[in-house]
N, C-alpha and C positions, 0 to 999 in steps of 0.2 A: 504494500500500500504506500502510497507518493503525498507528498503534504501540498495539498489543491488552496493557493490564494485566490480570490477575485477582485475585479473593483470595477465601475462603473462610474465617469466622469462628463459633465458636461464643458467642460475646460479642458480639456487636449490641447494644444498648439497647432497641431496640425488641423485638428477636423473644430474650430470654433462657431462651427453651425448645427452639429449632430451629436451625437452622444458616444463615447468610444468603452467598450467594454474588452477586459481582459483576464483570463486565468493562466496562472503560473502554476506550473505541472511541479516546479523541480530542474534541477539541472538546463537552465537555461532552457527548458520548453516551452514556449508560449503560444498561447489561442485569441485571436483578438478579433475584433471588426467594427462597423460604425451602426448606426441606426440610426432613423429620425425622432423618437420619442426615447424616454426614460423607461419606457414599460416595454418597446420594444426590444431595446435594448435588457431589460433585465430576461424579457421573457429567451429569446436566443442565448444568452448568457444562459440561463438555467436547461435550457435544452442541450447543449454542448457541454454542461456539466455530466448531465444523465447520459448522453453519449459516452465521455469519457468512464465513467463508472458502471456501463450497461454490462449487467453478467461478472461483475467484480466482485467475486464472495467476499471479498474481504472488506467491505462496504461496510460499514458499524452502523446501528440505527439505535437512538435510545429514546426510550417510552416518552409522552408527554400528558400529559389532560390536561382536559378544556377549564378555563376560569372564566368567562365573561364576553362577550364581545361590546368593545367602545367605537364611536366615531370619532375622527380627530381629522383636520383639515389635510390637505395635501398640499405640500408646500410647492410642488410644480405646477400645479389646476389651482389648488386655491378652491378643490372642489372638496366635499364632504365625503368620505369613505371608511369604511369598516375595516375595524382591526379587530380580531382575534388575541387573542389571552391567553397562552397557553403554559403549564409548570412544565419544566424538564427535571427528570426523574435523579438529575446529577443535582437540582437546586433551582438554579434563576428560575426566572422567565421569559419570553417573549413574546411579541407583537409579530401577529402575521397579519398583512394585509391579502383582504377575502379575497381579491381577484387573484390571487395565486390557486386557488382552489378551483376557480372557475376554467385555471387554464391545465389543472390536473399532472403536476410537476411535483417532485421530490423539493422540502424544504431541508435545507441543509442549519445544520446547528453555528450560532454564530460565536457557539461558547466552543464546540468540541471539531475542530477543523477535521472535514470529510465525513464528518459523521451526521447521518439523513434524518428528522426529526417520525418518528414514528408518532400516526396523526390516524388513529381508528376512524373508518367511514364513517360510523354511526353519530361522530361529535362531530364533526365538521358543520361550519352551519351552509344556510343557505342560498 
């Protein structure tokens, strides 16, 4: 198993009109490209993650439950949206925003690098 960084920027130098996403594999490996939105961006970022770890047993996933779901602005729209609440079995918490569910991707843990947030159907909201 290889230690997966990401990050997502709308300040690149190069692309100062799009949004430039990247993951570092390791050993000078890297994945990157442009998009026009923040969500598109995140969403191809999150597909390329699962690409990379499709069929990787060595993939860690650790439990979570549901606590709550809040709305809180989105500081790119400036529009209203839903966050999810969730414990992780190690302690914290986090904030998932619901459209990741809508798009049916693996959440990755922001505490436990490469390791996938195990998220039961049955809580997920709607």
């Amino acid at each position: 198993m290889y230690r997966m960084t990401t990050f997502i920027t709308d300040n690149h130098p190069d692309f100062p009109e799009q949004w430039y996403w990247e993951i570092s594999l390791g050993d000078n490996n890297k994945l990157s490209g442009i998009a026009e939105t923040r969500s598109d961006a995140m969403l191809v970022l999150c597909q390329t993650m699962l690409a990379e770890v499709d069929g990787d047993e060595s993939v860690e996933k650790i439990d979570t439950q549901y606590v709550t779901v809040t709305s809180v602005e989105d500081p790119d729209t400036h529009q209203e949206v839903e966050v999810e609440i969730r414990k992780l079995a190690s302690g914290p918490m986090v904030g998932i925003d619901a459209s990741v569910f809508d798009a049916d991707i693996d959440v990755y843990s922001p505490y436990d690098p490469g390791t996938i947030l195990h998220i039961p159907d049955d809580e997920c909201i709607d």
